[in-house]
Backbone as a chain_set.jsonl record, in Angstrom:
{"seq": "XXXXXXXXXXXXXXXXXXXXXXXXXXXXXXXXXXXXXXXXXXXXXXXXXXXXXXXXXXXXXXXXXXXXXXXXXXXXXXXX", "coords": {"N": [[-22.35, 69.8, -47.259], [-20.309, 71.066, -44.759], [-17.397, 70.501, -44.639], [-14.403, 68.781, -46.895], [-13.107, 66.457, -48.321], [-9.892, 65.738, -49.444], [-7.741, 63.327, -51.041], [-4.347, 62.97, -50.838], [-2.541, 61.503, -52.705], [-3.274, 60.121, -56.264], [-3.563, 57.496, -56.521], [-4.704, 56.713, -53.771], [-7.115, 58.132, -53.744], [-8.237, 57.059, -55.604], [-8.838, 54.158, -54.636], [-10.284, 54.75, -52.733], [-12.944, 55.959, -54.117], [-13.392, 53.163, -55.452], [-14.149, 52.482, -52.924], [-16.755, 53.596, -52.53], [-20.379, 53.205, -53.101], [-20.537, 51.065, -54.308], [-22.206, 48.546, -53.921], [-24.682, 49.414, -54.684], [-24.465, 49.348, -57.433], [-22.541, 50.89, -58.782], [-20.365, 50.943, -61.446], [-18.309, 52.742, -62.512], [-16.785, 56.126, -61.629], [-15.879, 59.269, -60.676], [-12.702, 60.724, -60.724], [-11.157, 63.968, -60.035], [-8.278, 65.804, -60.068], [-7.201, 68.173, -58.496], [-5.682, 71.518, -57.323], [-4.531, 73.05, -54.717], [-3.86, 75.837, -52.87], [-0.768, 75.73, -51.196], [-1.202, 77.316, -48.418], [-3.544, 77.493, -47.221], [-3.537, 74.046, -47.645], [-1.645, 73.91, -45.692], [-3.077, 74.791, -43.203], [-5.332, 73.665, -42.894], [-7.147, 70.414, -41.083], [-5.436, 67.335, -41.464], [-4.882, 64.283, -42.136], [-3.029, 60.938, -41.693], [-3.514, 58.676, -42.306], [-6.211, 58.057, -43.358], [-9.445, 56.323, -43.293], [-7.96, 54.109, -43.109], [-6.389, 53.695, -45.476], [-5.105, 56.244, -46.49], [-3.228, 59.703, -47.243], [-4.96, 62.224, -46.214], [-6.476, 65.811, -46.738], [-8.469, 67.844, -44.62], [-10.869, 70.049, -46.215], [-12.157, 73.069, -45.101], [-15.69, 74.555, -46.03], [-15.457, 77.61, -46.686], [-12.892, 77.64, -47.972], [-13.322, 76.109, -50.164], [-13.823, 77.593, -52.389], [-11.44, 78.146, -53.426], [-10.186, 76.029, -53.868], [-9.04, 74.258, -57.11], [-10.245, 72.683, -60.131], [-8.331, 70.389, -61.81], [-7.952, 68.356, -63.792], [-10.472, 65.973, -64.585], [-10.828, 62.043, -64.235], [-11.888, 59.373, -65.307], [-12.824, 56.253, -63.645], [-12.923, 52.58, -63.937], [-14.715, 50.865, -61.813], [-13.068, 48.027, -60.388], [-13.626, 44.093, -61.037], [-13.93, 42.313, -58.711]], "CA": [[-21.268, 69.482, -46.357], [-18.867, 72.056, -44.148], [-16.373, 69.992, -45.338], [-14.924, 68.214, -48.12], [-11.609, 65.923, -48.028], [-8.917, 65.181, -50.933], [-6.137, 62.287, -50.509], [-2.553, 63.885, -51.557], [-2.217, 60.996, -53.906], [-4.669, 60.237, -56.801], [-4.018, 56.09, -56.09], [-5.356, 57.005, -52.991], [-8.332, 58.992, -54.281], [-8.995, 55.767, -56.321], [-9.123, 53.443, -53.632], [-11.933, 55.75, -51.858], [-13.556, 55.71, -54.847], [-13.898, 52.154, -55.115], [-15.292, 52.123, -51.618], [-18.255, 53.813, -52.183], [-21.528, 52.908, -54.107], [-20.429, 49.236, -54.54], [-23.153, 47.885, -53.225], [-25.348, 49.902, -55.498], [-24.227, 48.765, -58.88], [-22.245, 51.864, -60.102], [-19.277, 50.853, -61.847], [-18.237, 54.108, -62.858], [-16.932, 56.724, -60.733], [-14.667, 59.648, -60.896], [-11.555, 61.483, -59.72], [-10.612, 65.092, -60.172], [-7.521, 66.456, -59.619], [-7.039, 70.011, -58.089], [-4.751, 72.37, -57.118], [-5.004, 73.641, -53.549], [-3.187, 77.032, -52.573], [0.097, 75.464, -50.123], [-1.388, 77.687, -47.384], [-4.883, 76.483, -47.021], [-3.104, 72.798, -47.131], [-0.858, 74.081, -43.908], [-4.102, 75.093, -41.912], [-6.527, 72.509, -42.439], [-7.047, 69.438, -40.695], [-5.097, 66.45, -42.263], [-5.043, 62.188, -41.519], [-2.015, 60.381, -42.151], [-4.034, 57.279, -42.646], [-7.581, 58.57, -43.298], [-9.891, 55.215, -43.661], [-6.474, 53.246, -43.565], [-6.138, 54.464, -46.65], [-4.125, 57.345, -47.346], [-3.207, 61.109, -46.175], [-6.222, 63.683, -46.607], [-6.866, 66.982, -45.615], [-9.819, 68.198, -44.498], [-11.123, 71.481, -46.324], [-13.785, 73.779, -44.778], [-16.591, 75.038, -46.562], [-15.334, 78.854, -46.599], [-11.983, 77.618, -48.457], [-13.225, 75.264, -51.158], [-13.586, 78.137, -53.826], [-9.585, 78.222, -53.581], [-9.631, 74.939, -54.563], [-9.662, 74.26, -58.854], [-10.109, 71.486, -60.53], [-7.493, 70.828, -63.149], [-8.312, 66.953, -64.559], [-11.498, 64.899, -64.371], [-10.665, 61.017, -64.683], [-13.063, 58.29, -65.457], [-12.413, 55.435, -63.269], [-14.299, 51.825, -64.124], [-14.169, 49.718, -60.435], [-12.423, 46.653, -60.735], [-14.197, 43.351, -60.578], [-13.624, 41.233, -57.412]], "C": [[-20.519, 70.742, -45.972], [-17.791, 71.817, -44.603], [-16.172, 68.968, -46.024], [-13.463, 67.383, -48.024], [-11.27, 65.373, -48.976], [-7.786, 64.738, -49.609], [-5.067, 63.526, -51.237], [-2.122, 63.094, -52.547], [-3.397, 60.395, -55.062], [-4.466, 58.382, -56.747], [-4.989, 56.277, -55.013], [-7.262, 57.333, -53.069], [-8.943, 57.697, -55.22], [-9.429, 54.791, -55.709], [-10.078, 53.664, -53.009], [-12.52, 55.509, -52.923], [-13.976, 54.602, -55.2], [-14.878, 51.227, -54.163], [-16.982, 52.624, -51.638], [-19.043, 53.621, -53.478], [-21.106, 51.524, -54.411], [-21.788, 48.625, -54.63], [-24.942, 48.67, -54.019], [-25.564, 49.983, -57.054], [-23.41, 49.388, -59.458], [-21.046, 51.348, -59.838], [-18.536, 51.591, -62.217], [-18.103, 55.056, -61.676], [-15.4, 57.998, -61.574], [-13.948, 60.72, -60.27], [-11.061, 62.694, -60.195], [-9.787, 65.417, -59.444], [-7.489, 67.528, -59.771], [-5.957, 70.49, -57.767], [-5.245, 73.089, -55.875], [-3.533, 74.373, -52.983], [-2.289, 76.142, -50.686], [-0.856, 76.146, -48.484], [-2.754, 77.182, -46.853], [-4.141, 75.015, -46.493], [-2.391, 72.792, -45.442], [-2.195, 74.328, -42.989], [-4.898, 74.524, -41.799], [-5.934, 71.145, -41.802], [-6.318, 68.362, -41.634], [-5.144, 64.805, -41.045], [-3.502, 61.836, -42.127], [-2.611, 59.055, -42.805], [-5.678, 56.916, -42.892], [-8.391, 56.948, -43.584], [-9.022, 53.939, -43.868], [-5.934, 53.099, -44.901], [-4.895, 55.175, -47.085], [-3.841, 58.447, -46.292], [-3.707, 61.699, -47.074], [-6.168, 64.679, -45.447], [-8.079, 67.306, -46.13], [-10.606, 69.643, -44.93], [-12.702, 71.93, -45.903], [-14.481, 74.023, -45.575], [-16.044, 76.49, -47.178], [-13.726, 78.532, -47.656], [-12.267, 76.561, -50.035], [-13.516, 76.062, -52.64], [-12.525, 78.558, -54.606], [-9.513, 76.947, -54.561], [-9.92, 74.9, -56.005], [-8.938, 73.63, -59.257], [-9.131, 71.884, -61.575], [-8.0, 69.445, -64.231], [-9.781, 66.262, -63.92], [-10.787, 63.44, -65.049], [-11.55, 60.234, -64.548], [-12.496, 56.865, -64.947], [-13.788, 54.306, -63.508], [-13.624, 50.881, -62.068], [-13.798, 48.069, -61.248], [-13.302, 45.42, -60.207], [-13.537, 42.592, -59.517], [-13.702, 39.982, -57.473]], "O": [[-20.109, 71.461, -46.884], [-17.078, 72.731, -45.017], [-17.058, 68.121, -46.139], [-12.621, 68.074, -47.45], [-11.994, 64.556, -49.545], [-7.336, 65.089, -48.518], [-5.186, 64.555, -51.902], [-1.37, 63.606, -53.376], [-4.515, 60.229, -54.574], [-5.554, 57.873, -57.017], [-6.158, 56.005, -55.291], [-8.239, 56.808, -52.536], [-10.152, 57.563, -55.407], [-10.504, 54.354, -56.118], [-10.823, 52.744, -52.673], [-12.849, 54.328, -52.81], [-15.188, 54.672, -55.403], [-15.643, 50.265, -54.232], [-17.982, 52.217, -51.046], [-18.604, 53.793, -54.615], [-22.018, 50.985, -55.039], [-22.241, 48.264, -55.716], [-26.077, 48.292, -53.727], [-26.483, 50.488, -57.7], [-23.128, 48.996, -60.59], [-20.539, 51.193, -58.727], [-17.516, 50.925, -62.397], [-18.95, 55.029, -60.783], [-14.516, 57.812, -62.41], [-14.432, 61.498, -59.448], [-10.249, 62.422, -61.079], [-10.028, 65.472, -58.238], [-7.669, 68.087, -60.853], [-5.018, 69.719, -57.961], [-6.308, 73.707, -55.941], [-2.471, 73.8, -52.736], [-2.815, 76.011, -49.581], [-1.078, 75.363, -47.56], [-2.761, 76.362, -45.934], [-4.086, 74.74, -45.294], [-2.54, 72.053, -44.469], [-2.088, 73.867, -41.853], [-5.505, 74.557, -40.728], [-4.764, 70.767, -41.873], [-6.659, 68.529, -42.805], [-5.333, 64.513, -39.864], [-2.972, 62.543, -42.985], [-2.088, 58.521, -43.783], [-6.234, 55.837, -42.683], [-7.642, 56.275, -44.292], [-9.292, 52.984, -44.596], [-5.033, 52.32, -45.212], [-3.97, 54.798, -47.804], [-4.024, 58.397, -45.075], [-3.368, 61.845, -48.248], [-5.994, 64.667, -44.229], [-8.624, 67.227, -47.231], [-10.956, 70.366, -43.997], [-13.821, 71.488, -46.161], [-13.871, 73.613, -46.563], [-16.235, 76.528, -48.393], [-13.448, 79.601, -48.2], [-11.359, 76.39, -50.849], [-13.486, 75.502, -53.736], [-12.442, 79.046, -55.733], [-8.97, 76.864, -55.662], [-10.973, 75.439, -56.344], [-7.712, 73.565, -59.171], [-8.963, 72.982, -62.107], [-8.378, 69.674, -65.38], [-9.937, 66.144, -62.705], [-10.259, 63.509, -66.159], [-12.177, 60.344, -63.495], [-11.741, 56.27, -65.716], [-14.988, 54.569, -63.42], [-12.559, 50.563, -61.54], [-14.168, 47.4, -62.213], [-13.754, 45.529, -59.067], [-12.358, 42.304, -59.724], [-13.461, 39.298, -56.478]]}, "num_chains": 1, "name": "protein.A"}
């Protein structure tokens, strides 16, 4: 991918995560939180309502070695 997109809140980031692979069985999924350098955040693309969702910004390719992880979380999806 060129680019790579984080919500600003990690509910958010859970909600996406729920959306994908459903339909494939995995119950299991998970969410890392990062730390992304204020200035990067001012120059990339952002959504206010990305997937009706949330607000993400959009990071290029050329900026994602700024970004660093700080937490991995283990999310199980919720049954329906």
């Amino acid at each position: 991918m060129e680019y790579k997109w984080f919500a600003e809140k990690l509910e958010d980031a859970i909600k996406w995560g729920e959306l994908f692979y459903h339909d494939r069985g995995v119950q299991t999924f998970y969410v890392v939180t990062a730390s992304i350098p204020i200035a990067i955040v001012q120059e990339m693309f952002s959504q206010d309502k990305l997937d009706n969702i949330g607000k993400a910004i959009c990071v290029s390719e050329e900026f994602l070695d700024q970004v660093k992880p700080i937490k991995v979380l283990r999310v199980r999806r919720r049954r329906k």
